[in-house]
Gaussian input, Z-matrix of N, CA and C with variables (Angstrom, degrees):
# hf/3-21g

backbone

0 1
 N
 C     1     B1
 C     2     B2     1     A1
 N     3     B3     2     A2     1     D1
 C     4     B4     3     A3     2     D2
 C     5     B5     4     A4     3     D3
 N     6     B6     5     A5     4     D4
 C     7     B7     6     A6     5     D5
 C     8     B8     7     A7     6     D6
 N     9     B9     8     A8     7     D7
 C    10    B10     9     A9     8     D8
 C    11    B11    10    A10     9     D9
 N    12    B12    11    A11    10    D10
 C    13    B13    12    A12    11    D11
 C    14    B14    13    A13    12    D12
 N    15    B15    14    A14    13    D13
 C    16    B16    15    A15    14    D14
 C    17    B17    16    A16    15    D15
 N    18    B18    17    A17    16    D16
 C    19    B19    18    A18    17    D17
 C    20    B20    19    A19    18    D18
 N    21    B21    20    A20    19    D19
 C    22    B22    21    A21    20    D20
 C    23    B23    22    A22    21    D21
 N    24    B24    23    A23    22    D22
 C    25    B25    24    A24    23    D23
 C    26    B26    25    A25    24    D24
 N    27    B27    26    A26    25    D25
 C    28    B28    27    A27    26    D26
 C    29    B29    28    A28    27    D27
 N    30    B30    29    A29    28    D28
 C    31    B31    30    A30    29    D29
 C    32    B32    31    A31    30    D30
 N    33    B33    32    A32    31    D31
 C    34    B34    33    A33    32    D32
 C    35    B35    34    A34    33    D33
 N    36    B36    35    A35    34    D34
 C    37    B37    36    A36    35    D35
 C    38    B38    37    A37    36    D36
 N    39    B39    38    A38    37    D37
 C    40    B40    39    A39    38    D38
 C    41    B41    40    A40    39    D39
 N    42    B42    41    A41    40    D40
 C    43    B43    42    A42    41    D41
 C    44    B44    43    A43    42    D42
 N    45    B45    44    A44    43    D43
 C    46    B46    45    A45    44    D44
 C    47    B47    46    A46    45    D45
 N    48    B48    47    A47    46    D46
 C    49    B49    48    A48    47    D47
 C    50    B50    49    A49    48    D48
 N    51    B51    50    A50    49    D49
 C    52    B52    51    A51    50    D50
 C    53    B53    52    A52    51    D51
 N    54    B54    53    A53    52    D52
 C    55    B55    54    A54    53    D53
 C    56    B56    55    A55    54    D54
 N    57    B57    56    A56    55    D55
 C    58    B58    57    A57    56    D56
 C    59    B59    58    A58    57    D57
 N    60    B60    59    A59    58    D58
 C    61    B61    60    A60    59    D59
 C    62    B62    61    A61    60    D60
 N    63    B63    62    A62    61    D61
 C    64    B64    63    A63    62    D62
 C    65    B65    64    A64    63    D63
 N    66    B66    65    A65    64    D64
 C    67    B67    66    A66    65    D65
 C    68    B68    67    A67    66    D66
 N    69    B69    68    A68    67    D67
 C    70    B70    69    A69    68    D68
 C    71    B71    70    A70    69    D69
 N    72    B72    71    A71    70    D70
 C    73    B73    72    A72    71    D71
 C    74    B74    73    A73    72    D72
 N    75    B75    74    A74    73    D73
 C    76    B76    75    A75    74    D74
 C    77    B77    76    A76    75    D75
 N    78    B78    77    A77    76    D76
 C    79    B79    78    A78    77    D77
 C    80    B80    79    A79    78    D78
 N    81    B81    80    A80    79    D79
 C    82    B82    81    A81    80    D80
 C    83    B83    82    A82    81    D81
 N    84    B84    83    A83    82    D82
 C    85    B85    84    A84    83    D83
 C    86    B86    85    A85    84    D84
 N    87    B87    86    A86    85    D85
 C    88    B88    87    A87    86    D86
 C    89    B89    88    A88    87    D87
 N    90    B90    89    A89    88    D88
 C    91    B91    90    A90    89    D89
 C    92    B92    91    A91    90    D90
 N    93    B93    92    A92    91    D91
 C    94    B94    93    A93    92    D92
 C    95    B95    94    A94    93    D93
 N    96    B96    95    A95    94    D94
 C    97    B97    96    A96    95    D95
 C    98    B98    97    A97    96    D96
 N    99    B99    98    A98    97    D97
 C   100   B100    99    A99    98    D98
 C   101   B101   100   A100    99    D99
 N   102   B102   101   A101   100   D100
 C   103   B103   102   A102   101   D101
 C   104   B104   103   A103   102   D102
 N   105   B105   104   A104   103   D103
 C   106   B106   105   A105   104   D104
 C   107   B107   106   A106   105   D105
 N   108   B108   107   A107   106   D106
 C   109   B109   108   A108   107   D107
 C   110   B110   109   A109   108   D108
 N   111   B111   110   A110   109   D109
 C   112   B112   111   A111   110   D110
 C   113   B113   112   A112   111   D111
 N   114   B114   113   A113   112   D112
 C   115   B115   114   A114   113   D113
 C   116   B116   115   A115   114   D114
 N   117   B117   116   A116   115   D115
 C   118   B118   117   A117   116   D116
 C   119   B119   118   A118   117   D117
 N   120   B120   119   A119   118   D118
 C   121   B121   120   A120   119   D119
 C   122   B122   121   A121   120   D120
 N   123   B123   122   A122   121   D121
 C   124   B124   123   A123   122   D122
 C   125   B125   124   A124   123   D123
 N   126   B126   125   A125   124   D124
 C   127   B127   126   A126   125   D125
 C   128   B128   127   A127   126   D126
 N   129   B129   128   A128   127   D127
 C   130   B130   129   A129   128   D128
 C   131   B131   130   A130   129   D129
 N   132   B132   131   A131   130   D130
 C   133   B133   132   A132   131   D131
 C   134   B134   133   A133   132   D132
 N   135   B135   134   A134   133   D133
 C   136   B136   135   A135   134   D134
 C   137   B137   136   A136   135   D135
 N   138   B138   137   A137   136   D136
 C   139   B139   138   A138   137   D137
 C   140   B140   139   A139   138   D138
 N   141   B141   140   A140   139   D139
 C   142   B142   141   A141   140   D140
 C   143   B143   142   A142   141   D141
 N   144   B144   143   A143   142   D142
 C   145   B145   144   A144   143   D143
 C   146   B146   145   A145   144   D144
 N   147   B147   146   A146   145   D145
 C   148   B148   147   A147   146   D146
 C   149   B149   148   A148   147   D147
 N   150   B150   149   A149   148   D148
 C   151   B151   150   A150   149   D149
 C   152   B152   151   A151   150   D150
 N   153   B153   152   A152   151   D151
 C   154   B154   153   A153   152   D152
 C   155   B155   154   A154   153   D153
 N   156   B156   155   A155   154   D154
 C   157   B157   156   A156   155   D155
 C   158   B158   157   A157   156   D156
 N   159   B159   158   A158   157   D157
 C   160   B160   159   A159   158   D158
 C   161   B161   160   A160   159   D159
 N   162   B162   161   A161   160   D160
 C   163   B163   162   A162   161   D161
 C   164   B164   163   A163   162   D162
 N   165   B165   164   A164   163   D163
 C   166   B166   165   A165   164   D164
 C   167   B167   166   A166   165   D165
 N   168   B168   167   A167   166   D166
 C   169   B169   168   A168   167   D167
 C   170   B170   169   A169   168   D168
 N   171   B171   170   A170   169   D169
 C   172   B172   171   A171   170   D170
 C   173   B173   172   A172   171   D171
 N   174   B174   173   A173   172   D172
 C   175   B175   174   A174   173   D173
 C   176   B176   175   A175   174   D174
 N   177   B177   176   A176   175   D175
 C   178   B178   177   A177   176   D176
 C   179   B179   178   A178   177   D177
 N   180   B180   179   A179   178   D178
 C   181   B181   180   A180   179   D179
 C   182   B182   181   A181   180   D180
 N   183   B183   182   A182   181   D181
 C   184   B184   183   A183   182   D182
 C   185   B185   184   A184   183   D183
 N   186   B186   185   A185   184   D184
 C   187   B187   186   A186   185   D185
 C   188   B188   187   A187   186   D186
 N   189   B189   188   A188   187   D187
 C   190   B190   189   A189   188   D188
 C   191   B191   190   A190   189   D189
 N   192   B192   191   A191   190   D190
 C   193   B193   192   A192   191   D191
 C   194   B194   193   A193   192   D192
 N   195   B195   194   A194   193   D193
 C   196   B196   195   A195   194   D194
 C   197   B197   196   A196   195   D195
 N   198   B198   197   A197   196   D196
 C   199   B199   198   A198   197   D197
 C   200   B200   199   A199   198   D198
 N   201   B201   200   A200   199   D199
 C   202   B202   201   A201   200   D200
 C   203   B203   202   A202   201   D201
 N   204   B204   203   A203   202   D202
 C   205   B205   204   A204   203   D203
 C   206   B206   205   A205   204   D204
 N   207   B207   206   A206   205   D205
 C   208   B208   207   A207   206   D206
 C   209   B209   208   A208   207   D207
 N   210   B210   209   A209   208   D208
 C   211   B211   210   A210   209   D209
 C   212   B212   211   A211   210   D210
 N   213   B213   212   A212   211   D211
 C   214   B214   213   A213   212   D212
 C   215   B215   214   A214   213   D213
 N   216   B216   215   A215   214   D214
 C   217   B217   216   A216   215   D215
 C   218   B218   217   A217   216   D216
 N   219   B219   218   A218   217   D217
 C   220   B220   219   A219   218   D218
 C   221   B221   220   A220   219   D219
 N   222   B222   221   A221   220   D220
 C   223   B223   222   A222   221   D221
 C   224   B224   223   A223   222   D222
 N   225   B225   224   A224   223   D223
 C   226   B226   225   A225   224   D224
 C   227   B227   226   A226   225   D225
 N   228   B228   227   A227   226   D226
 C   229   B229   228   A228   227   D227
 C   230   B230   229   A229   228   D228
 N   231   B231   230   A230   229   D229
 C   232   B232   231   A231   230   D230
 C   233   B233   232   A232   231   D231

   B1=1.4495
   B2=1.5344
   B3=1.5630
   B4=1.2881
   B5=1.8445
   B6=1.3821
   B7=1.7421
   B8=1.8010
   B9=1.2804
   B10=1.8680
   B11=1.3865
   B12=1.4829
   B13=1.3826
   B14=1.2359
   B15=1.2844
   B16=1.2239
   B17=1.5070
   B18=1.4451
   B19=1.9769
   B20=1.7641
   B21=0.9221
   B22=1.5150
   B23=1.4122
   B24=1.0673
   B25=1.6190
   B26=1.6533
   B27=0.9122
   B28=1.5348
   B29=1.2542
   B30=1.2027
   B31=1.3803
   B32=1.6720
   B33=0.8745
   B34=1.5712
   B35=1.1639
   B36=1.5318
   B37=1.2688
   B38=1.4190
   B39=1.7171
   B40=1.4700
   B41=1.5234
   B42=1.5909
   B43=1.1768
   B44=1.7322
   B45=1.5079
   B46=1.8541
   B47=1.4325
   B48=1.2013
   B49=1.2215
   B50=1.5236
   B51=1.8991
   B52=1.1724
   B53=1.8088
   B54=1.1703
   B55=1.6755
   B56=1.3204
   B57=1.5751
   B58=2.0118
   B59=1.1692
   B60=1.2138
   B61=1.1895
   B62=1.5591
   B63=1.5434
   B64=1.3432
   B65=1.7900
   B66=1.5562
   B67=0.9236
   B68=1.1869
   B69=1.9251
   B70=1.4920
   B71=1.8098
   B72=1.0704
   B73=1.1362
   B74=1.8611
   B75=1.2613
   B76=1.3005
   B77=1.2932
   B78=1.8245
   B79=1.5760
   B80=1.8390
   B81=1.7434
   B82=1.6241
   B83=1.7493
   B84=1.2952
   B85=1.3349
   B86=1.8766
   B87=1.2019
   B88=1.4286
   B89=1.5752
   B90=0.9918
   B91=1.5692
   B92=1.4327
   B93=1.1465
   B94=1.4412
   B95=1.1270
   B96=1.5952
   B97=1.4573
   B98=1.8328
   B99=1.1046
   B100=1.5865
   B101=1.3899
   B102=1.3545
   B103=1.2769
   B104=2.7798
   B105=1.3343
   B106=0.8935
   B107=1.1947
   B108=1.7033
   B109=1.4385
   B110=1.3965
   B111=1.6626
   B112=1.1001
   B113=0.9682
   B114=1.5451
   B115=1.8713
   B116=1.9223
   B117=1.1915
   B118=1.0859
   B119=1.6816
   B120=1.0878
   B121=1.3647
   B122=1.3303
   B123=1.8370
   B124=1.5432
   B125=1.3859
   B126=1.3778
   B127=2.1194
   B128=1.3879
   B129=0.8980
   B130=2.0486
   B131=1.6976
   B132=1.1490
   B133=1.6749
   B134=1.8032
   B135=1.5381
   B136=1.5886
   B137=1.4673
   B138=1.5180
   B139=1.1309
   B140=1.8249
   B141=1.1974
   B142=1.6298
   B143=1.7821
   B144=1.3221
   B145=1.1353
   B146=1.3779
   B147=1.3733
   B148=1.0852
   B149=1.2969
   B150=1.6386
   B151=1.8144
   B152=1.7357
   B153=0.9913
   B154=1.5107
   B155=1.3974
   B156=1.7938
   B157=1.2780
   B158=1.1411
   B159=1.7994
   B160=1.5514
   B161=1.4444
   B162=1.1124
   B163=1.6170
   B164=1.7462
   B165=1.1258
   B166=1.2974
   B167=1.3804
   B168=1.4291
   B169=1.4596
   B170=0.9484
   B171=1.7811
   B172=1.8067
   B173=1.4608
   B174=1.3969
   B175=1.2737
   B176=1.9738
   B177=0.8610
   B178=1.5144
   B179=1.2700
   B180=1.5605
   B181=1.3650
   B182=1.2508
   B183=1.6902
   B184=1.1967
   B185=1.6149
   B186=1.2682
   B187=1.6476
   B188=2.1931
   B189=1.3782
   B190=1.4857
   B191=1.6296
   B192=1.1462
   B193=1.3384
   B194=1.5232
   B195=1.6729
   B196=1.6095
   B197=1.1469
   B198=1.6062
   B199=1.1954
   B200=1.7567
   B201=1.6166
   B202=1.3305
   B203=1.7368
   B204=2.0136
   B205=1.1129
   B206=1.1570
   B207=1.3080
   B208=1.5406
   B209=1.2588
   B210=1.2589
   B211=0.9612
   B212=1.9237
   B213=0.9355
   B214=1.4297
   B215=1.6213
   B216=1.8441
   B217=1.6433
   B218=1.3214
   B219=1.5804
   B220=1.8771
   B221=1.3923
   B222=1.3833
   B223=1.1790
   B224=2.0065
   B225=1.1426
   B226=1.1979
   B227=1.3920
   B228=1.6453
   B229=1.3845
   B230=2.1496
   B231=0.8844
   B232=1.2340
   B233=1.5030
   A1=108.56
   A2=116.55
   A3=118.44
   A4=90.74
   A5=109.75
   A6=119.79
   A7=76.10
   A8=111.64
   A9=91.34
   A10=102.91
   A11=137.98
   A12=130.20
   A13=122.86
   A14=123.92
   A15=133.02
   A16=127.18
   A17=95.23
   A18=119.55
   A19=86.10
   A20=119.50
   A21=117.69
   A22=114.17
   A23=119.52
   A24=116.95
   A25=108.31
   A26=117.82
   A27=100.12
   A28=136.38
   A29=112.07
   A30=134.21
   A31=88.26
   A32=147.26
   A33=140.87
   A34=99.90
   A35=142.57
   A36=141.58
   A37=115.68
   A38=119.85
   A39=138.09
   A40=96.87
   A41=104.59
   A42=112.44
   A43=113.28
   A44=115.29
   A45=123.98
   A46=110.77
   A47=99.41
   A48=107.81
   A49=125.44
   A50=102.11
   A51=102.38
   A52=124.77
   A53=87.30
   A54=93.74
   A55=115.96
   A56=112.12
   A57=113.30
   A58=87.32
   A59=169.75
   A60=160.01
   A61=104.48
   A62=97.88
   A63=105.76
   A64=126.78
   A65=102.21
   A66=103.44
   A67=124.70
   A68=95.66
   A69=117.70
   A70=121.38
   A71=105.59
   A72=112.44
   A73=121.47
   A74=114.27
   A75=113.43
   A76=144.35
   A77=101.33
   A78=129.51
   A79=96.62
   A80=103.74
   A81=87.30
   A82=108.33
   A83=127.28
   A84=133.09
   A85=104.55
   A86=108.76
   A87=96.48
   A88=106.80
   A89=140.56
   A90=168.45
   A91=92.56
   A92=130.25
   A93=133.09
   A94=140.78
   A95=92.65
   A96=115.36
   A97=105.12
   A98=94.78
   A99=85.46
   A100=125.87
   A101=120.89
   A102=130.41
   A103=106.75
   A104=101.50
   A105=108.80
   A106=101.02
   A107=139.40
   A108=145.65
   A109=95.51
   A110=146.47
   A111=143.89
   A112=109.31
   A113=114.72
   A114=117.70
   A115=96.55
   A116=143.71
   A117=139.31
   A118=97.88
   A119=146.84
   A120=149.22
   A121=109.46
   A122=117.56
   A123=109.39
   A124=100.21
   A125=115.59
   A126=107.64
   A127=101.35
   A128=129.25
   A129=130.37
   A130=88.75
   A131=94.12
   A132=112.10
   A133=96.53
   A134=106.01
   A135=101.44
   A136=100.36
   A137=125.22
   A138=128.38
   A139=127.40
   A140=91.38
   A141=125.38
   A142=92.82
   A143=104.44
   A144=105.43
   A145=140.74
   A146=121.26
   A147=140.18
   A148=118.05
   A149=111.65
   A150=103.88
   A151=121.67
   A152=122.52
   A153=144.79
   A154=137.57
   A155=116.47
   A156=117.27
   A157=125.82
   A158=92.77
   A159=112.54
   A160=133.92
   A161=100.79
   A162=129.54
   A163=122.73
   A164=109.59
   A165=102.98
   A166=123.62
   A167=109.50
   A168=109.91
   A169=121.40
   A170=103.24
   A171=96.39
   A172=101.17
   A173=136.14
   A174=145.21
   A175=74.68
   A176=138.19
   A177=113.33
   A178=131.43
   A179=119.66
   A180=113.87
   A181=125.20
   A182=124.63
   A183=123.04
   A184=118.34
   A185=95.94
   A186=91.47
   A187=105.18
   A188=105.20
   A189=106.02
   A190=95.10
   A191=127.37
   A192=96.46
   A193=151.13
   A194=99.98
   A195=113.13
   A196=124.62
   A197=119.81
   A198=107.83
   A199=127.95
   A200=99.27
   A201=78.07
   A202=100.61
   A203=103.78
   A204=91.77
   A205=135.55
   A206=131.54
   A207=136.92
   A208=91.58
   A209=167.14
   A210=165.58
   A211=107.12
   A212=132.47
   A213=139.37
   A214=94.03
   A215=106.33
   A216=119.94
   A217=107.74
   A218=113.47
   A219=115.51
   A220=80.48
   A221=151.29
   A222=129.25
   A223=94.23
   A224=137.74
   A225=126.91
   A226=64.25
   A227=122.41
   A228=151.18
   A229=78.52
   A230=141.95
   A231=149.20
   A232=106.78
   D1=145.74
   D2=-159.93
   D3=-79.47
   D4=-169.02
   D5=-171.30
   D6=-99.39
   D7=-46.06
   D8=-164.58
   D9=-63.36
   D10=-46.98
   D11=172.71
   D12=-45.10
   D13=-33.91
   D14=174.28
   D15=-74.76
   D16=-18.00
   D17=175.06
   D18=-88.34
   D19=-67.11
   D20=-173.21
   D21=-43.07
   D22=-45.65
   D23=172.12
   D24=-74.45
   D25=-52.36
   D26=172.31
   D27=-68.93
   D28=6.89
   D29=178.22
   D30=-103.02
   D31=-64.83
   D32=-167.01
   D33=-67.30
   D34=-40.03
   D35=-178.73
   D36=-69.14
   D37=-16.50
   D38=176.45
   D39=-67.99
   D40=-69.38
   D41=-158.46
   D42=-70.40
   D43=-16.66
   D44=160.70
   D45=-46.21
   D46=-53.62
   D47=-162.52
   D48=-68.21
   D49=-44.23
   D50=165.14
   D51=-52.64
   D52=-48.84
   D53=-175.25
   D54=-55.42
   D55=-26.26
   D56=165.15
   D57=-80.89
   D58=-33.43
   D59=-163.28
   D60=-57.75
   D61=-71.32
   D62=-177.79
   D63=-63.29
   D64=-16.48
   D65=-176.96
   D66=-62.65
   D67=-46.88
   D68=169.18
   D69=-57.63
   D70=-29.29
   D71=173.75
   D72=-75.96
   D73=-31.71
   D74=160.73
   D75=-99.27
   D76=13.77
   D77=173.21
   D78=-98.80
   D79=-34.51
   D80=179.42
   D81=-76.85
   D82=-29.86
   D83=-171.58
   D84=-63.98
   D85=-35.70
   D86=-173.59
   D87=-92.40
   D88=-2.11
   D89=-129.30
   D90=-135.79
   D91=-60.70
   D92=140.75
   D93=5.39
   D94=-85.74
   D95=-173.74
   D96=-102.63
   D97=37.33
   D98=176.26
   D99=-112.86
   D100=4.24
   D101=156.99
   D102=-75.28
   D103=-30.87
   D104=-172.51
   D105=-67.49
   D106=-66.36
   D107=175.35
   D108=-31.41
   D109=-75.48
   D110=-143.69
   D111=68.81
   D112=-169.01
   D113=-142.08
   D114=-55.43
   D115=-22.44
   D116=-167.28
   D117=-87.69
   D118=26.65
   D119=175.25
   D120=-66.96
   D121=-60.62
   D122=-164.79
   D123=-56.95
   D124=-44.53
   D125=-172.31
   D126=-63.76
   D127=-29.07
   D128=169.93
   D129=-44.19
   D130=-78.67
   D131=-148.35
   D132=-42.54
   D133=-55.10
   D134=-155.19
   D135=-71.43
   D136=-10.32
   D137=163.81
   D138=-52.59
   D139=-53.31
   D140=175.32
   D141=-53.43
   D142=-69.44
   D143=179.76
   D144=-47.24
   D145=-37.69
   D146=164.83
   D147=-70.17
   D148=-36.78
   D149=164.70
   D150=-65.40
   D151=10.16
   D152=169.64
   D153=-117.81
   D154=28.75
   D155=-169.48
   D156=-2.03
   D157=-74.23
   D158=-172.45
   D159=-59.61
   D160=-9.43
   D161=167.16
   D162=-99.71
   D163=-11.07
   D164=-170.43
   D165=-62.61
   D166=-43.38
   D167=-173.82
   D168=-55.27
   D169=-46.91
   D170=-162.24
   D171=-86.86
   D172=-7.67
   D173=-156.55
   D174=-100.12
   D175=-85.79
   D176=-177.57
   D177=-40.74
   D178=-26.27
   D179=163.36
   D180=-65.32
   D181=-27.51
   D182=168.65
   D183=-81.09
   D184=-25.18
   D185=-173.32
   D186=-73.46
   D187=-23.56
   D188=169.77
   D189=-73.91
   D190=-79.22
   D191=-170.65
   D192=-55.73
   D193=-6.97
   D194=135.44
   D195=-34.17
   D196=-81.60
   D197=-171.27
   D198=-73.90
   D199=3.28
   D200=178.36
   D201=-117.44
   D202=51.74
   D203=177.73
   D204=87.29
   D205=-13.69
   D206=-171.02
   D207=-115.13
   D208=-17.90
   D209=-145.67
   D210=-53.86
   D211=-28.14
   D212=-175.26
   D213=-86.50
   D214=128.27
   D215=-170.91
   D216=-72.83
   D217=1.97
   D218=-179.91
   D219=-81.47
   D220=-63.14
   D221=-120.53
   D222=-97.80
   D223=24.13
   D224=-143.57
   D225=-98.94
   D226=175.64
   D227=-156.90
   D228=-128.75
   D229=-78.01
   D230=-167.81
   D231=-29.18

């Protein structure tokens, strides 16, 4: 494999990562603050969520396994 292919993949593997980064980071922030919103939280959240396309999915997959407790990446089954 050439050195530029090898820059190219680690450059896409930079930028994977960040984006689970952030994801995780804005599934724990609303996960957070969700006793503060009160009963109007889930429309907060899917709000939050939706201002972040590119984040949404996996930032909802973590934020479900927040609330049901799994939230720590030791306990993931994956």
């Amino acid at each position: 494999m050439t050195a530029e292919k090898r820059a190219e993949i680690e450059a896409h593997k930079a930028e994977c990562l960040e984006r689970y980064r952030a994801a995780i980071e804005l599934a724990c922030s609303i996960y957070s603050q969700r006793r503060d919103k009160g009963n109007g939280w889930c429309m907060w959240a899917e709000r939050e969520l939706a201002a972040r396309p590119e984040l949404e999915q996996e930032a909802r997959a973590k934020l479900n396994r927040l609330m049901k407790g799994q939230g720590s990446e030791s306990s993931r089954s994956n």
